[in-house]
N, C-alpha and C positions, 0 to 999 in steps of 0.2 A: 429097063422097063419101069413103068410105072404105075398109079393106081388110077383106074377109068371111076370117075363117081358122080353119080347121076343122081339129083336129091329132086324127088316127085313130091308137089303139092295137090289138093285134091283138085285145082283147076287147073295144072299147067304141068311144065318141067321148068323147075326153076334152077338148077345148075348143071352145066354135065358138061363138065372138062376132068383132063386129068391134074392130076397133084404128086404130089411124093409123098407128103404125109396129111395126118388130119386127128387130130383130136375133137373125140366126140364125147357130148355132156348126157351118159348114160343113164338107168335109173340107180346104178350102185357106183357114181361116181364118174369121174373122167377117165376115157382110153383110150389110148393112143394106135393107131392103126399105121404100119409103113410095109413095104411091097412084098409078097408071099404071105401074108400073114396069114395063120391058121383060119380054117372057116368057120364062121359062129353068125349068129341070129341073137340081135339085143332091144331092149327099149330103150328108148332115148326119152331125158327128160325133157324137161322145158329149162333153156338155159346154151350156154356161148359154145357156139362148134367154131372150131380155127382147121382152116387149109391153107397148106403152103404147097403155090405151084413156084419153083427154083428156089427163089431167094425172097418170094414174096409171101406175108401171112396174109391168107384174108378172116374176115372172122362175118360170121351169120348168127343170127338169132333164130333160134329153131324152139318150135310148139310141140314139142313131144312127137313122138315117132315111134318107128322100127326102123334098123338098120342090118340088112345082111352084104356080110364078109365070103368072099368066093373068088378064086381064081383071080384074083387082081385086080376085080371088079366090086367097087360098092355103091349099093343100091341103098337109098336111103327114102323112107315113104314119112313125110311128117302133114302134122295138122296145118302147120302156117310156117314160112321162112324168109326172113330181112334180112340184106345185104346189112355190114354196122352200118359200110358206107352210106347210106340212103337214112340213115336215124340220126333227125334232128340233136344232137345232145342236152342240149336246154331243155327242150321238148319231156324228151326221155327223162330226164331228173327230175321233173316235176312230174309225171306222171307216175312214177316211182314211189316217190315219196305222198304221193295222193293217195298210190293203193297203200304205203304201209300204216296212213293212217285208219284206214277205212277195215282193214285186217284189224290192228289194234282193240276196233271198237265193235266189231262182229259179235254178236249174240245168234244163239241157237246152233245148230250142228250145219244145214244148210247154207246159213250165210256165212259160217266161216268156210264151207270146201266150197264158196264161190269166190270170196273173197281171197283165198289163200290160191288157188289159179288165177285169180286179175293179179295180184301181189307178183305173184313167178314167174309172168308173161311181163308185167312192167320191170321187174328186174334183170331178169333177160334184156330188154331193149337198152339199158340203161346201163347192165355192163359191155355188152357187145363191143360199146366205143372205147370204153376203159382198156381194154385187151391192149397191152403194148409187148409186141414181140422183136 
């Protein structure tokens, strides 16, 4: 048996196949999820989720979330989620490095916790494609 994972955006369901495993970009880090695994309730940050169905990785860029663990079942609720497949990488590396200049030069408290979420959502995009499994 394997793990059923259903990843819900706030206008759609955007993946629901099964997997074997899955590593998810927590807010205390990466963890790794494979079949029975104890049941827990986590956040997810902004940053690269990888699921492997058989012999295949795929990897998503995920906008922060919640993620509950149950019965072989994971349910995953995020703000926004890209296939890497579907991100330009050119693209991606220039907007990257667009937001870490615009972080860089942030003043006041506001525009750096906006600046530092455009920063972690372009970073995200832009490792997604890096991920080589």
């Amino acid at each position: 048996m394997s793990l059923q994972v259903c990843i819900m955006a706030p206008d759609r369901i955007f993946w629901n196949e099964e997997a074997t495993e899955l590593i998810l970009p927590t807010n205390t880090g990466q963890m790794g999820v494979l079949k029975n695994h104890t049941p827990l309730i986590t956040g997810l940050d902004v940053g690269v989720m990888l699921v492997r169905t058989g012999t295949e990785w795929i990897s998503m860029a995920l906008m922060g979330g919640f993620a509950l663990v149950k019965d072989n079942k994971v349910t995953i609720l995020v703000n926004e989620a890209v296939l890497g497949s579907s991100i330009n990488p050119e693209e991606a590396e220039v907007e990257y490095q667009s937001a870490k200049e615009i972080l860089e030069k942030a003043n006041g408290r506001k525009e750096k916790i906006e600046a530092n979420l455009a920063f972690k959502r372009a970073r995200a995009r832009f490792q997604v494609n890096s991920v080589k499994m």
